[in-house]
C-alpha positions as CSV (number, residue, x, y, z in Angstrom):
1,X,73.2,44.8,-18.1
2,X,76.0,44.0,-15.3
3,X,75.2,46.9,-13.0
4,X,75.8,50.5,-13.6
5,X,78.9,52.7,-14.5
6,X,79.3,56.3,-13.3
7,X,79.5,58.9,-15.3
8,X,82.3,61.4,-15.4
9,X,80.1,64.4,-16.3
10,X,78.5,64.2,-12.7
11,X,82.0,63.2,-10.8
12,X,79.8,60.1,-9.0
13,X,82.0,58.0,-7.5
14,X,81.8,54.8,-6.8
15,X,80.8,55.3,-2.8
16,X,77.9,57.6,-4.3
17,X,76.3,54.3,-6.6
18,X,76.9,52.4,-3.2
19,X,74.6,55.4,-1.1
20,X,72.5,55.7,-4.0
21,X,71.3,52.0,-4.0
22,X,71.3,51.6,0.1
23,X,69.0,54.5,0.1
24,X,66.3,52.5,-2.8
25,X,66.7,49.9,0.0
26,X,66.0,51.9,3.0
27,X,65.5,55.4,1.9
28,X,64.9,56.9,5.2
29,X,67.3,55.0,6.5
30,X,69.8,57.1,9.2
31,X,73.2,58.3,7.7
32,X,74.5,56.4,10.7
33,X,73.2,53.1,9.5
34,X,74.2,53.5,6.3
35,X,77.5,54.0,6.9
36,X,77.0,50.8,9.0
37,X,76.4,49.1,6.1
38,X,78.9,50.1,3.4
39,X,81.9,50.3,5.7
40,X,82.0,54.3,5.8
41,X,82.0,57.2,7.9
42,X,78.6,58.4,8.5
43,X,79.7,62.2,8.0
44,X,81.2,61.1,4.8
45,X,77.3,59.8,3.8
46,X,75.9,62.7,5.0
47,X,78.5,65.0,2.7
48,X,78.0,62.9,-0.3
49,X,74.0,62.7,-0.1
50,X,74.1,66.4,0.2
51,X,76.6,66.6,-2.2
52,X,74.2,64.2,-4.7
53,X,71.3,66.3,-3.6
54,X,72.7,69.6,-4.7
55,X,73.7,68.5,-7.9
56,X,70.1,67.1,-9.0
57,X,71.5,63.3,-9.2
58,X,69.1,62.2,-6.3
59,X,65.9,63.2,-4.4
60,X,64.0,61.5,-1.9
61,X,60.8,62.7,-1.9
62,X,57.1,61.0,-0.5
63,X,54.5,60.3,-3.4
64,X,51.0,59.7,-2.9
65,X,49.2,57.1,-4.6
66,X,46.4,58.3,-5.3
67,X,44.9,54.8,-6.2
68,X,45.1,54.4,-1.9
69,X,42.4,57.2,-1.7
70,X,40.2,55.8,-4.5
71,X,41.0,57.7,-7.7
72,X,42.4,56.4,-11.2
73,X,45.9,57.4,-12.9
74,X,45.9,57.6,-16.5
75,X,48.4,58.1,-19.2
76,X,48.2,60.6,-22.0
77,X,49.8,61.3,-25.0
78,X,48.9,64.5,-26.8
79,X,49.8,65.1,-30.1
80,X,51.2,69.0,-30.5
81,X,51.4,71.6,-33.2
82,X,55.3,73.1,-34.5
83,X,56.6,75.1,-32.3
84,X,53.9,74.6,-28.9
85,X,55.6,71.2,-27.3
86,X,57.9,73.0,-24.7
87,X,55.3,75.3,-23.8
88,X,52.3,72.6,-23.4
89,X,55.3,70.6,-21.5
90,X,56.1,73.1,-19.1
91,X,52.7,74.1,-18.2
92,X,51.6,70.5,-17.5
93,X,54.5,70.2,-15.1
94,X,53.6,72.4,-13.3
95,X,50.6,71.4,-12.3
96,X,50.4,69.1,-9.1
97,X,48.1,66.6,-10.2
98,X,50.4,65.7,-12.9
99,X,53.9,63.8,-11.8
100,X,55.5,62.9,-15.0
101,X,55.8,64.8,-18.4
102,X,58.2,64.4,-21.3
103,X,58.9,65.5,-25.1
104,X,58.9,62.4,-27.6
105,X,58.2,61.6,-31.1
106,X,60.9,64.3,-32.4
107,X,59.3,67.2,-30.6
108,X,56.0,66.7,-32.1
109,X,54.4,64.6,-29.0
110,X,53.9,65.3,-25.1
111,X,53.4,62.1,-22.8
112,X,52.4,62.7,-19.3
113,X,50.9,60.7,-16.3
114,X,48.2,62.2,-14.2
115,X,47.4,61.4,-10.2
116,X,44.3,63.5,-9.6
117,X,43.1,63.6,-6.0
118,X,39.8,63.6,-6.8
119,X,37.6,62.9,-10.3
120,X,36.4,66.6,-10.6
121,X,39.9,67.9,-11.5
122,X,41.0,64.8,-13.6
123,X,37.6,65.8,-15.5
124,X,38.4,69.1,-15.4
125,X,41.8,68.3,-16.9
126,X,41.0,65.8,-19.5
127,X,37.8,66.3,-20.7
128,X,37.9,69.6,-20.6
129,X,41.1,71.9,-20.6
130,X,43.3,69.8,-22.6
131,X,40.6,69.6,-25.6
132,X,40.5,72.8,-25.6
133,X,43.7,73.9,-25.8
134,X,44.3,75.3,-29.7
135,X,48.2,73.7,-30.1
136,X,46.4,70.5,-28.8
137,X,46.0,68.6,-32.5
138,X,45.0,65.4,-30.6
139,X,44.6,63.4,-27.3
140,X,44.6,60.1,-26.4
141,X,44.1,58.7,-22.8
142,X,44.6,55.3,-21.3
143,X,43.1,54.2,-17.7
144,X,46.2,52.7,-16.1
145,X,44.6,48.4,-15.2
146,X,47.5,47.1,-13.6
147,X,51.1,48.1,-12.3
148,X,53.8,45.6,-12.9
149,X,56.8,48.0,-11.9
150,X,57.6,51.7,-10.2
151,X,56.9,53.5,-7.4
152,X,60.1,53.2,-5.1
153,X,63.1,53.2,-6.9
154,X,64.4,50.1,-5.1
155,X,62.6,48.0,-8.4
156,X,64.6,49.8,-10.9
157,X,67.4,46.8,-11.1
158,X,70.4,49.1,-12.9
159,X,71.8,49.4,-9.4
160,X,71.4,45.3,-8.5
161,X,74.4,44.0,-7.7
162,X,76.1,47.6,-6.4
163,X,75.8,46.1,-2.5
164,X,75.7,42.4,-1.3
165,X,72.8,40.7,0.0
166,X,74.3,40.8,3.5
167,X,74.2,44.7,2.8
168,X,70.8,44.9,1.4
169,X,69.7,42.7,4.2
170,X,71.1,45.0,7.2
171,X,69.8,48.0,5.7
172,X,66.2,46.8,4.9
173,X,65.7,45.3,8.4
174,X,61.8,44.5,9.1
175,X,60.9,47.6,6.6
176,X,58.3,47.0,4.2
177,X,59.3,45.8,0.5
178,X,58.3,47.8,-2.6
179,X,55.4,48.2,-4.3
180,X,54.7,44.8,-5.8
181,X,52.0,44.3,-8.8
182,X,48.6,45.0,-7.3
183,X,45.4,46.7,-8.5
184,X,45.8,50.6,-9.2
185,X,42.7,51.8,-7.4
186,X,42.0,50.4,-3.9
187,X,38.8,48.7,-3.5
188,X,38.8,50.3,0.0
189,X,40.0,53.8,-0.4
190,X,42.0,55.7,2.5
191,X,40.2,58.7,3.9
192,X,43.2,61.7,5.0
193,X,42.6,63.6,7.8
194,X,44.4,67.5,7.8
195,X,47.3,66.1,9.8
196,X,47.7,63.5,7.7
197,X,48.1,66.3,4.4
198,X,50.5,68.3,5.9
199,X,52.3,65.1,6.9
200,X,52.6,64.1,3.0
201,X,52.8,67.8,2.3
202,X,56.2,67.9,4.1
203,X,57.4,64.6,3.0
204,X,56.6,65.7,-0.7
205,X,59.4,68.3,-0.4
206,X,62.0,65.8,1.9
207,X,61.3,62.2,1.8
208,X,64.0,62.0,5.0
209,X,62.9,64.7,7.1
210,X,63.1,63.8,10.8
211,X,60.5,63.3,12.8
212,X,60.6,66.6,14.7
213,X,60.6,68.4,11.5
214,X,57.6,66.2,10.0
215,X,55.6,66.7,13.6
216,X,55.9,70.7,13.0
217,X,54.6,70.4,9.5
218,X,51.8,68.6,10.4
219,X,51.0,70.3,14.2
220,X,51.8,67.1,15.5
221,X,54.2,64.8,18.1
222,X,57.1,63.0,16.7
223,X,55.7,60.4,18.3
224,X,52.5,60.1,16.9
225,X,54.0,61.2,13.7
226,X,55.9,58.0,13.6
227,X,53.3,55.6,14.3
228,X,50.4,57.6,11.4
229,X,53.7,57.6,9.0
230,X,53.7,53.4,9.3
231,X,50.2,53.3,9.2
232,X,50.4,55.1,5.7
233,X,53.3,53.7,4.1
234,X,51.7,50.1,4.9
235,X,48.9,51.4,3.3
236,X,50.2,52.3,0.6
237,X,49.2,56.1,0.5
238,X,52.3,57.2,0.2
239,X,55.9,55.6,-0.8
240,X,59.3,57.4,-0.5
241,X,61.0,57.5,-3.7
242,X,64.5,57.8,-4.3
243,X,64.8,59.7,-7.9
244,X,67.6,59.5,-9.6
245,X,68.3,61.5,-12.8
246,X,69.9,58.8,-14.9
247,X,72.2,60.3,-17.1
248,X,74.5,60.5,-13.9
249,X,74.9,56.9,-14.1
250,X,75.2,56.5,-17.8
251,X,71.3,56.1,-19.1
252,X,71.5,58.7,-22.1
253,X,68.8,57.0,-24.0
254,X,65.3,56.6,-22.6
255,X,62.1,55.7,-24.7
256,X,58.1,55.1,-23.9
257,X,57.4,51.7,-25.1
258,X,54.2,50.7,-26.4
259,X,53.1,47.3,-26.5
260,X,50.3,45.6,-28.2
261,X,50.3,42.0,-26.6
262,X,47.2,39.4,-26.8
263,X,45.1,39.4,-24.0
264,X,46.0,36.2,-22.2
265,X,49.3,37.5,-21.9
266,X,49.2,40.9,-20.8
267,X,50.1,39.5,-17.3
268,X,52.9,37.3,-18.3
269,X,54.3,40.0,-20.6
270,X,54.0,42.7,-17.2
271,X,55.9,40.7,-15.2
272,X,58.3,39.9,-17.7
273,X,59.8,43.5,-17.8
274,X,59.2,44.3,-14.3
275,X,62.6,41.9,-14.1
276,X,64.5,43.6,-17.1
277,X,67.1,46.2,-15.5
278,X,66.4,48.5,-18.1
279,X,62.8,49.1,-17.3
280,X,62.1,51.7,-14.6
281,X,58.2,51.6,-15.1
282,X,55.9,49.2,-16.5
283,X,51.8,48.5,-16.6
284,X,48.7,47.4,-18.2
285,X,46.8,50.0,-19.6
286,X,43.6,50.6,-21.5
287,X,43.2,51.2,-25.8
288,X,44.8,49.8,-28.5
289,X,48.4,49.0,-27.2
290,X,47.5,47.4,-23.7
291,X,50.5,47.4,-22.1
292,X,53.0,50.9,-21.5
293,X,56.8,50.6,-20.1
294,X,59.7,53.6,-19.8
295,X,63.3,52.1,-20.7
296,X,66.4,53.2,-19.7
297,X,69.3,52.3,-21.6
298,X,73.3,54.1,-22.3
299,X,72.6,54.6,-26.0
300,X,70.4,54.0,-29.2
301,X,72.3,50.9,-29.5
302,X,71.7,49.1,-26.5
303,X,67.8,50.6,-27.2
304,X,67.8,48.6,-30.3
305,X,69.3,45.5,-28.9
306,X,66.6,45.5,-25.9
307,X,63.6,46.0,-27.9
308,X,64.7,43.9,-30.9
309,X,65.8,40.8,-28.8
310,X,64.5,40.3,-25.7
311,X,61.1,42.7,-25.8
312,X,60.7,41.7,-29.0
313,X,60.7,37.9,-28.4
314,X,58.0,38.6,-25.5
315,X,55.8,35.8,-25.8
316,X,51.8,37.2,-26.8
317,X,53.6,40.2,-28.7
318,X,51.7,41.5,-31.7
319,X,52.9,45.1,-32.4
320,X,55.5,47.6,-30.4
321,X,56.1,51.2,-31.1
322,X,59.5,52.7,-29.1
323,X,59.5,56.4,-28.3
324,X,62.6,58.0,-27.5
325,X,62.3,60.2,-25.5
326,X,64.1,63.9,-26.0
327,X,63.4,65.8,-22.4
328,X,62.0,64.6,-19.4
329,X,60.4,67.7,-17.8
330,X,59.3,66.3,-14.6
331,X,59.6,62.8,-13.2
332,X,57.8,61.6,-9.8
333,X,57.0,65.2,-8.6
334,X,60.3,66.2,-9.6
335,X,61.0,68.9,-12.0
336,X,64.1,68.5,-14.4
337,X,66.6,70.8,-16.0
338,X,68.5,69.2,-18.5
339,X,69.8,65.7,-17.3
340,X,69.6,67.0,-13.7
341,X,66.8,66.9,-10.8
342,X,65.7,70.7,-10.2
343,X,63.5,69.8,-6.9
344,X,59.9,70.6,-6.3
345,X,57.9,72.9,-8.0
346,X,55.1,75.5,-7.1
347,X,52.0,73.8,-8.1
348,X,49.7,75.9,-10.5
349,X,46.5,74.2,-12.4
350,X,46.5,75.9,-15.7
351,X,47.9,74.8,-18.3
């Protein structure tokens, strides 16, 4: 896939791809220094981010990881009865401990990732509410072993190629790559402090808020705001994603894909589609298909061609099932209406 196209149902232009991808690079990056580095005015960055903002193609938010602090992510697919999906679907996003839910399997299915702070409420979620629930036919949970690719935005490759090197260079500067494979639960978990909450609190609702917006939110000093923001990003508490609803730039078909690869290559077959473009998320996960990845891709077509040729001819692979996916209700935080970003939502626990 040669980079990405626009679409004419959003009006992005092609300056907007170019922002889009400079801020997965350097998403708090100044509008000034973007500018810098595309060749633009900076008040024409700043009216085209807000522009992208208000019209649910972007977000920049901050996402905890909750494996920093010690706790497990899992993925679960629940299995619905007629007519309860969008309901099931709607409640589950709105509940903060869960950062990514969508329809599949023709309307029949719900497929969502947890982050629970702490084990009592992922208990409290999976054991308990969710097996309870009567249009709940059936639940299946996997322990998330290994992330291969997600997190910041920056390792979705659609956009590689939109900016040069020398670009991507000025913009990244000294900052700190992306998330690279690693374990998903610390072995030595990060304790937060109540500055440090309403620090991510306030970078959960604007992953670029200055400094002396982030120090009132947390009762703090800019500059000691700055230095506990480093501190936590290296870390690896929190990250600051750039989401992007994809149907702006032309990814109409998305799918879950479930792998069933032998064991001694599981790694090999991670890392593999960490560096396929079309793959925005990708990991090792527990139960009988060990390994989980979301595609992107512009139509059923191009779906086909991807699994068929080059996932299928993943060396280790025994068995694949591809879910399309029919709604994404919530993505990285993020709730979504339609094919567009909605922002934040008001975090409830019952579902």
């Amino acid at each position: 896939m040669k980079g990405a196209s626009v679409s004419e149902s959003f009006a992005i232009q092609p300056d907007d791809v170019r922002i889009i991808r400079a801020l997965q690079v350097a998403p708090r990056a100044s509008y000034a220094s973007i500018a810098a580095a595309l060749g633009l005015t900076e008040s024409t960055v700043n009216r085209r981010y807000r522009r992208l903002c208000a019209e649910g193609v972007i977000r920049v938010t901050g996402v905890v990881n909750p494996g920093a602090l010690g706790q497990s992510r899992w993925l679960v697919r629940l299995r619905c009865r007629p007519g309860s999906v969008e309901a099931i679907a709607d409640a589950l996003a709105q509940r903060d401990d869960v950062n990514w839910v969508a329809v599949a399997a023709a309307g029949s299915e719900v497929t969502c990732a947890t982050q629970s702070r702490d084990r009592a409420r992922r208990e409290e979620l999976l054991g308990q509410r969710l097996p309870r629930t009567a249009a709940v036919l059936d639940i299946n949970a996997y322990a998330m072993l290994r992330q291969f690719m997600g997190g910041r935005g920056h390792y979705w490759a659609a956009l590689h190629g939109t900016l040069s090197p020398e670009q991507e260079a000025a913009l990244a500067g000294g900052e700190d790559p992306p998330f690279t494979e690693s374990p998903v639960v610390a072995g030595d978990p990060v304790r937060l402090t109540t500055e440090d909450e309403r620090l991510l609190g306030a970078l959960a609702v604007d992953g670029r808020a200055g400094l002396v917006g982030l120090a009132a939110a947390a009762d703090s000093t800019p500059g000691r705001v700055s230095r506990r923001l480093r501190t936590l990003l290296r870390q690896r508490v929190v990250y600051i994603d750039v989401e992007i609803a994809p149907a702006a730039l032309g990814f109409h078909a998305r799918a879950n894909l479930w792998l069933r690869v032998h064991p001694s290559e599981v790694k090999n077959a991670g890392r593999a589609l960490a560096r396929e473009p079309e793959i925005a998320f990708a990991a090792a996960i527990s139960g009988p298909y060990n390994v989980h990845a979301v595609a992107h891709c512009r139509d059923f077509d191009e779906l086909f061609e991807f699994t068929s040729d080059r996932i299928g001819a993943l060396p280790g692979l025994q068995s694949m099932e591809v879910s399309p996916v029919l709604r994404h209700v919530k993505q990285a935080g993020t709730l979504v209406s339609g094919e567009r970003l909605a922002g934040p939502h008001r975090a409830r626990t019952r579902t």
